[in-house]
C-alpha positions as CSV (number, residue, x, y, z in Angstrom):
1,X,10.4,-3.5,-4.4
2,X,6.8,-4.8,-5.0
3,X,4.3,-4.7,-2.1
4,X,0.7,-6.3,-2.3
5,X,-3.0,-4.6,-0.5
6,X,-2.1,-6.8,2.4
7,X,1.5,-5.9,3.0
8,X,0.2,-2.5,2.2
9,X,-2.0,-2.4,4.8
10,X,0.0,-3.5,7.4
11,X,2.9,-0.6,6.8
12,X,0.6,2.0,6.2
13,X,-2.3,1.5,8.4
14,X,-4.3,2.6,5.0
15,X,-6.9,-0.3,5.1
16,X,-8.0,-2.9,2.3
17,X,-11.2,-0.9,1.4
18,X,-9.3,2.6,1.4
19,X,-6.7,1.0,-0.8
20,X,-9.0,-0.2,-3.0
21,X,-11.9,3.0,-2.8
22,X,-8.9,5.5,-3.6
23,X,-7.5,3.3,-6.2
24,X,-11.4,3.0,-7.9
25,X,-11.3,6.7,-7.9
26,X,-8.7,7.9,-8.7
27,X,-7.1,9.4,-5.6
28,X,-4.3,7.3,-5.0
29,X,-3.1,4.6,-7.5
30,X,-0.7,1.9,-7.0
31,X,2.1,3.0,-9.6
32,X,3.0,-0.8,-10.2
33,X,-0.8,-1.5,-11.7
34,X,-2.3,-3.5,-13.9
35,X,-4.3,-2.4,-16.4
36,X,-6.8,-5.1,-15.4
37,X,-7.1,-4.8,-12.4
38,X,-9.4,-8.2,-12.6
39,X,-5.8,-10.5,-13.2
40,X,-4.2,-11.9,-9.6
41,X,-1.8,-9.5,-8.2
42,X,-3.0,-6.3,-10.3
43,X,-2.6,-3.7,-7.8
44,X,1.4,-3.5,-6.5
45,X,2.9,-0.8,-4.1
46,X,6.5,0.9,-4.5
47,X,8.2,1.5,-1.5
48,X,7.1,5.3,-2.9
49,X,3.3,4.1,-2.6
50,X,4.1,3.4,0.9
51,X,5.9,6.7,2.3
52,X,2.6,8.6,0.6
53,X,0.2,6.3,1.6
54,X,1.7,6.6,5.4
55,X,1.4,10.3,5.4
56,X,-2.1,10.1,3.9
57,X,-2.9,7.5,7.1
58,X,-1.7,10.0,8.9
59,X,-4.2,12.7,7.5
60,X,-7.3,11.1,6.9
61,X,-7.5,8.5,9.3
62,X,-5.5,9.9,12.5
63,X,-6.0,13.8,12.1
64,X,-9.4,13.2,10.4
65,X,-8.8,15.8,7.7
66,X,-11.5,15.3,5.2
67,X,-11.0,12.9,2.2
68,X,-12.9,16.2,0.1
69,X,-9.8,18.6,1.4
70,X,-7.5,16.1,0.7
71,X,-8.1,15.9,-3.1
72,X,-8.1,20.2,-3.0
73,X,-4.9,19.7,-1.4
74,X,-3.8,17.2,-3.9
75,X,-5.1,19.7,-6.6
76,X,-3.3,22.7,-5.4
77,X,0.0,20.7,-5.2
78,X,-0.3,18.7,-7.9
79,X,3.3,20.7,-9.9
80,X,5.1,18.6,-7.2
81,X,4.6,15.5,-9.0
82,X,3.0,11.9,-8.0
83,X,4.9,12.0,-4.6
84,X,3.7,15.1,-3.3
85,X,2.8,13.1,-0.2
86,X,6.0,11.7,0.5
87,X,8.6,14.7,-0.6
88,X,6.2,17.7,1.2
89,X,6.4,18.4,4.8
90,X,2.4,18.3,5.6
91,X,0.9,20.2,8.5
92,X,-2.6,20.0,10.5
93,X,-4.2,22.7,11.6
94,X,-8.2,22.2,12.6
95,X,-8.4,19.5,10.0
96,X,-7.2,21.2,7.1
97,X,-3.8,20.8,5.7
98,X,-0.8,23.2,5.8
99,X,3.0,23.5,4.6
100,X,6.0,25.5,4.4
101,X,5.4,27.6,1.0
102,X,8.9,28.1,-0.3
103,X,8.1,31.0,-1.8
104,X,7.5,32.8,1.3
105,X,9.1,30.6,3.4
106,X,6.3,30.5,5.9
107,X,2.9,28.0,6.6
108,X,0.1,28.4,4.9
109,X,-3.4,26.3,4.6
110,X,-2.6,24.7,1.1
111,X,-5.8,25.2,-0.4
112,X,-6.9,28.9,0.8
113,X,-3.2,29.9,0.4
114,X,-4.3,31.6,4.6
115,X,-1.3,32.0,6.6
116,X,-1.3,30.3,10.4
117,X,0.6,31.5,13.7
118,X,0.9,27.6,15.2
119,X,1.0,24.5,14.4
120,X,-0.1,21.2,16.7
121,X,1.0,18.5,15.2
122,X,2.9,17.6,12.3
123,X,2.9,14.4,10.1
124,X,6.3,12.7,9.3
125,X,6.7,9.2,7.2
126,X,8.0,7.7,9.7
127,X,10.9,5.1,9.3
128,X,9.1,2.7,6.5
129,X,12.5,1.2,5.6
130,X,12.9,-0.3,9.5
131,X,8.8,-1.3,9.4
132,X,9.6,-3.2,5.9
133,X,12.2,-4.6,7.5
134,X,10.2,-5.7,10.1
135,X,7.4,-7.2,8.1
136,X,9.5,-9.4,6.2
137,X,10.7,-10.6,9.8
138,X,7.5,-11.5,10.9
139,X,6.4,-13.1,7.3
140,X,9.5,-15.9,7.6
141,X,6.7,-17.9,9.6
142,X,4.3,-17.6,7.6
143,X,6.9,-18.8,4.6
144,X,5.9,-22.1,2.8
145,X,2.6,-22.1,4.9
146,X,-1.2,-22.4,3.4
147,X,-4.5,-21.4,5.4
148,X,-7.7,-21.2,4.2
149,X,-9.7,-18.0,5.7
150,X,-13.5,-17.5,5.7
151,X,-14.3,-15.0,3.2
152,X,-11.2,-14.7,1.9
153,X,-10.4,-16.2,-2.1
154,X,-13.6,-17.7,-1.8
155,X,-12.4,-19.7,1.0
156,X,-9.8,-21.6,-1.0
157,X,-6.5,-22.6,0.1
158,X,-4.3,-19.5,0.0
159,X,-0.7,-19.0,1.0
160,X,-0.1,-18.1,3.7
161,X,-0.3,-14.1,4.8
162,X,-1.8,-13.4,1.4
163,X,-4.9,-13.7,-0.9
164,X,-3.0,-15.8,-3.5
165,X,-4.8,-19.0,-4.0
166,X,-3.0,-22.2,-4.3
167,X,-4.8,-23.1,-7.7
168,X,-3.7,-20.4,-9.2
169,X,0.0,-21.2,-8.7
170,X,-0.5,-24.9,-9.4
171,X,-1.9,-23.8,-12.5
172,X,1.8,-21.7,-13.4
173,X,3.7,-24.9,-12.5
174,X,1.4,-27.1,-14.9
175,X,2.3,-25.1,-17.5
176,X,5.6,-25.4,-17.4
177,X,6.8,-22.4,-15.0
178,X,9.5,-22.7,-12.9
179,X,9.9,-21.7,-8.9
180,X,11.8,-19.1,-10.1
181,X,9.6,-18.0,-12.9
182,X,6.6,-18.0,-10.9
183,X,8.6,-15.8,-8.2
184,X,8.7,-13.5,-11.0
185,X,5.2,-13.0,-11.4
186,X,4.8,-12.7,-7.8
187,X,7.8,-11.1,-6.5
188,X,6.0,-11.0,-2.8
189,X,6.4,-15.1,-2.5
190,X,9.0,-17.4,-1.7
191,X,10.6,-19.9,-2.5
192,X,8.9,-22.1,0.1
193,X,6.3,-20.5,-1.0
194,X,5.3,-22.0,-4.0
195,X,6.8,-25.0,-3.5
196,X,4.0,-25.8,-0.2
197,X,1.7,-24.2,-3.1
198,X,2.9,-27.0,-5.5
199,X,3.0,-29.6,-3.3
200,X,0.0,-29.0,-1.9
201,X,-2.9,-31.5,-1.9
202,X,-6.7,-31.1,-0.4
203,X,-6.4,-34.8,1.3
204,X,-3.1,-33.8,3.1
């Protein structure tokens, strides 16, 4: 599964301008990428992306933990492979982050290796699966819809829920693409979709 920024957003609580700060710099990636990240579409989330990116909400933006600390910790656990995030049981303890070492099967502060007594809260992933779910609910009425939002696609007609401007799926269909090819190159649409993007006209 294929998420965009915006569906991103809204499951993780990780905002457009995180999404696209950590992606700038490295931190956090979307592993379904474009190498261009100028092309429509260029930055897609697995369902992966989202677990991490809801523990990482969790961190920086709820338990305040540094974005600094968070690239030691990132560092320090890095053996465990691009889903540290999502496959780790984090910790937070006075802003810093801490897990269960395996080794000595007891917490420590990831980045000074310190052991700690007590822990006040810890950060879980939450059930993404049933918040996906839910999503997708609440997107069947935006489905074959198009707005047009100040600021957003340089206030073109877009559909519906996304920043996908109609033109640029009219222009697919003039050459020749199919609803079913152009669902392909935007897995996120529907059907409906692209056929109110087709279909659309300025005077209507």
């Amino acid at each position: 599964m294929a998420f965009t920024e915006e569906q991103t957003e809204k499951l993780t609580g990780v905002s457009f301008r995180q999404l696209r700060s950590w992606d700038r710099t490295g931190f956090f990636a979307p592993s379904l990428a474009n190498e261009d990240r100028s092309l429509p579409l260029s930055r897609l989330y697995s369902f992966r992306d989202l677990v991490c990116l809801k523990v990482l909400n969790a961190l920086r933006n709820e338990a305040n933990v540094s974005l600094q600390h968070l690239r030691s910790v990132k560092e320090r656990l890095a053996h465990l492979g691009d889903d540290m995030w999502a496959k780790t049981t984090l910790f937070v303890l006075n802003k810093k982050v801490v897990f269960e070492n395996p080794e000595t099967n007891s917490k420590e502060e990831v980045v000074s290796g310190q052991g700690v007594l007590q822990i006040p809260l810890q950060v879980v992933t939450g059930d993404m699966k049933r918040a996906v779910d839910d999503m997708k609910k609440r997107d069947i009425a935006l489905s074959g819809k198009i707005e047009r939002i100040k600021g957003i696609a340089g206030n073109r007609p877009v559909i519906a829920g996304t920043r996908i401007p109609v033109s640029t799926i009219k222009a697919f269909a003039d050459e020749g693409f199919s609803v079913e090819q152009i669902m392909e190159e935007y897995p996120t649409l529907t059907s409906d979709d692209i056929r109110a993007a087709i279909e659309f006209s300025e005077a209507a």
